[in-house]
N, C-alpha and C positions, 0 to 999 in steps of 0.2 A: 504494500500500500504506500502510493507514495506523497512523501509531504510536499504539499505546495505553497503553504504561509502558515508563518507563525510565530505571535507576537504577546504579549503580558493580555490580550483578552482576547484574542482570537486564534483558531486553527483550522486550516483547510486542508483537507486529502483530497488525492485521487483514488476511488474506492475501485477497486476492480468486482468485473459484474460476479456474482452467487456469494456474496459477502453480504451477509445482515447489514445494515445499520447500527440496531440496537440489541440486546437479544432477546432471544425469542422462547418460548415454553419446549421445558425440557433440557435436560444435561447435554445434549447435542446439538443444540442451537446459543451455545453463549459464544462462542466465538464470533466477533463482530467487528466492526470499525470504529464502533464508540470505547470498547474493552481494549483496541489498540494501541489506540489514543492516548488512553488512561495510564497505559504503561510509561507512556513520554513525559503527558501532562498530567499528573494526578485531577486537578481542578476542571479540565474539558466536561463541559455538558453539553445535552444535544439541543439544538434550535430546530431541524428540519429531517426527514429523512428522504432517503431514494428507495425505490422497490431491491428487495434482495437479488434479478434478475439483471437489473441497471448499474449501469458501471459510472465513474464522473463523478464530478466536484460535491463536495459534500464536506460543510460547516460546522464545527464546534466552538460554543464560547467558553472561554475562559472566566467562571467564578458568575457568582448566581447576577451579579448589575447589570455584566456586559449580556447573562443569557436575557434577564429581562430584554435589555435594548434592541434586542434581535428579534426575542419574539413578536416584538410592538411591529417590527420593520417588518415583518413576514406577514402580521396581520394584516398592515396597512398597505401591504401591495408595493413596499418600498423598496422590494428588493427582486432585480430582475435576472431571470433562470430560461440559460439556452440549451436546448438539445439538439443534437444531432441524431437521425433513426434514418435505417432504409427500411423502404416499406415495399409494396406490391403497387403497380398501374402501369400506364403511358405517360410519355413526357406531355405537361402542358404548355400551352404556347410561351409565357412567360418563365425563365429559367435561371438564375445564378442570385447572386448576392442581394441586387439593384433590383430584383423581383418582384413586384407586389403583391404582400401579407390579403391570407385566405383566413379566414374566420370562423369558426364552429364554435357553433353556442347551443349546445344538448346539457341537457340538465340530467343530470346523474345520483341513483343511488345502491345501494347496497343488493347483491342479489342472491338475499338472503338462503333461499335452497343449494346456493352453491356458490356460497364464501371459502374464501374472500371475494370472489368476484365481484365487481361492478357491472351497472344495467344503465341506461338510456332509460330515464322516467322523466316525459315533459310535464306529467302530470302531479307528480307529488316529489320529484328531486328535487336535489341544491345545485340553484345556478352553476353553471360552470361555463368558460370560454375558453379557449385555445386559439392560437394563431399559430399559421404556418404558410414556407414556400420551399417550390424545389429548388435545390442546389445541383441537378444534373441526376446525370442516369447514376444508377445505382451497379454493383459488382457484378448483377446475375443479371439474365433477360428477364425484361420485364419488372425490372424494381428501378426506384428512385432513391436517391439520397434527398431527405427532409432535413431542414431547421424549420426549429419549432418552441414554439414560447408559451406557456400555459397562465395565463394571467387570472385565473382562479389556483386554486392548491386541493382537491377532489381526490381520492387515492384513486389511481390507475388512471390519469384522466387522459396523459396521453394516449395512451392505450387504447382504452374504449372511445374514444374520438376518433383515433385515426381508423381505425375498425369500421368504425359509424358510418363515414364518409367513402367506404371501397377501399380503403389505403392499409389493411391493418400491417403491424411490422414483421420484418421475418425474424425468426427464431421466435414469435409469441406463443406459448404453450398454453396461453390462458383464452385469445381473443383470437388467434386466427384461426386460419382452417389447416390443418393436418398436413398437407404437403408442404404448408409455406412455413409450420412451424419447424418443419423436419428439417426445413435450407441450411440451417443454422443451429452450432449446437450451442451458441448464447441467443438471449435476447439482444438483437439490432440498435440499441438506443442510448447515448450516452450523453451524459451532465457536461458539456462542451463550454459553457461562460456563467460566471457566476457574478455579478454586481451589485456591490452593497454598500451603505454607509460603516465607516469602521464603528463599532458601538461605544466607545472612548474619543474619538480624534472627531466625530463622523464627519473624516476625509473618504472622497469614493475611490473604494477597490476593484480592480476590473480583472477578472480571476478565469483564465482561459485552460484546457485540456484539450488535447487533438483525441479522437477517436480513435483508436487499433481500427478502425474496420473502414 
């Protein structure tokens, strides 16, 4: 796991993908990124997490002030999280950096008969939105490389978004269909930019990882 900041209140990793976050129920799930951490920094606590599948930038505060300050920033929407994923489709007309942001706004909740998973409920979910565009053809036929920005915090949201929309990612063992899950023995989707106010300084930080894929 490798460190990529870190300072008297804050700690960023690059967490690599089937690594917990935090851990999990049971003697075989405590190994994690937040217990790694802890070896370094005794005082790291967690502000946010990534799905155990997901690989990418992932935040620790230093000492319960700065984790408040963090929390208030995540709540407030203060703080902006980029992805990179390939997924399934055809190239659309518009394509690279300079791109113009596609929008999905499905409101999401829990699907309960078969949690963890998440559902598409416009009827009784929690708002959720998503932006994204493509960055070019993706490694295999017929996939795209996506960046993608979730401007709500929903579990799995990019997931079940991109899913929603025809796009779901390869290697998704949860949301796609079977052949596209098999392409890939990780999940496709990685924590690629991370942007926040420092919670001591709040100077902005602009916290990048290139994807392996």
């Amino acid at each position: 796991m490798r460190l990529v900041h870190a300072d008297e209140a804050l700690v960023v990793v690059d967490k690599p993908a089937g690594l917990l976050s935090v851990p999990g129920r049971g003697a075989d799930k405590q190994d994690c990124a937040w217990r790694r951490v802890q070896a370094d920094f005794a005082d790291a606590l967690v502000t946010h997490r990534l799905d155990m599948a997901t690989s990418g930038l992932l935040a620790f505060a230093r000492g319960a002030a700065a984790q408040r300050q963090l929390s208030i920033d995540f709540a407030q929407r203060r703080v902006r999280k980029r992805y990179v994923a390939v997924v399934t489709g055809a190239l659309p007309c518009d394509v690279g950096s300079d791109a113009p942001w596609s929008h999905i706004e499905l409101s999401l909740s829990a699907n309960w008969p078969r949690r963890p998973l998440q559902r598409v409920d416009t009827a009784g979910g929690k708002p959720a939105l998503t932006r994204w565009r493509c960055l070019g053809a993706g490694p295999w036929p017929h996939t795209l490389r996506v960046e993608v920005e979730p401007l709500t915090g929903r579990t799995h949201q990019i997931r079940v978004h991109l899913a929603a929309i025809g796009h779901p990612i390869v290697g998704d063992t949860l949301y796609a269909p079977p052949e596209l899950a098999g392409m890939s023995s990780r999940l496709m989707l990685h924590a690629a930019g991370l942007e926040l106010m420092h919670p001591c300084d709040r100077t902005l930080l602009r916290l990048v990882s290139s994807a392996a894929f």
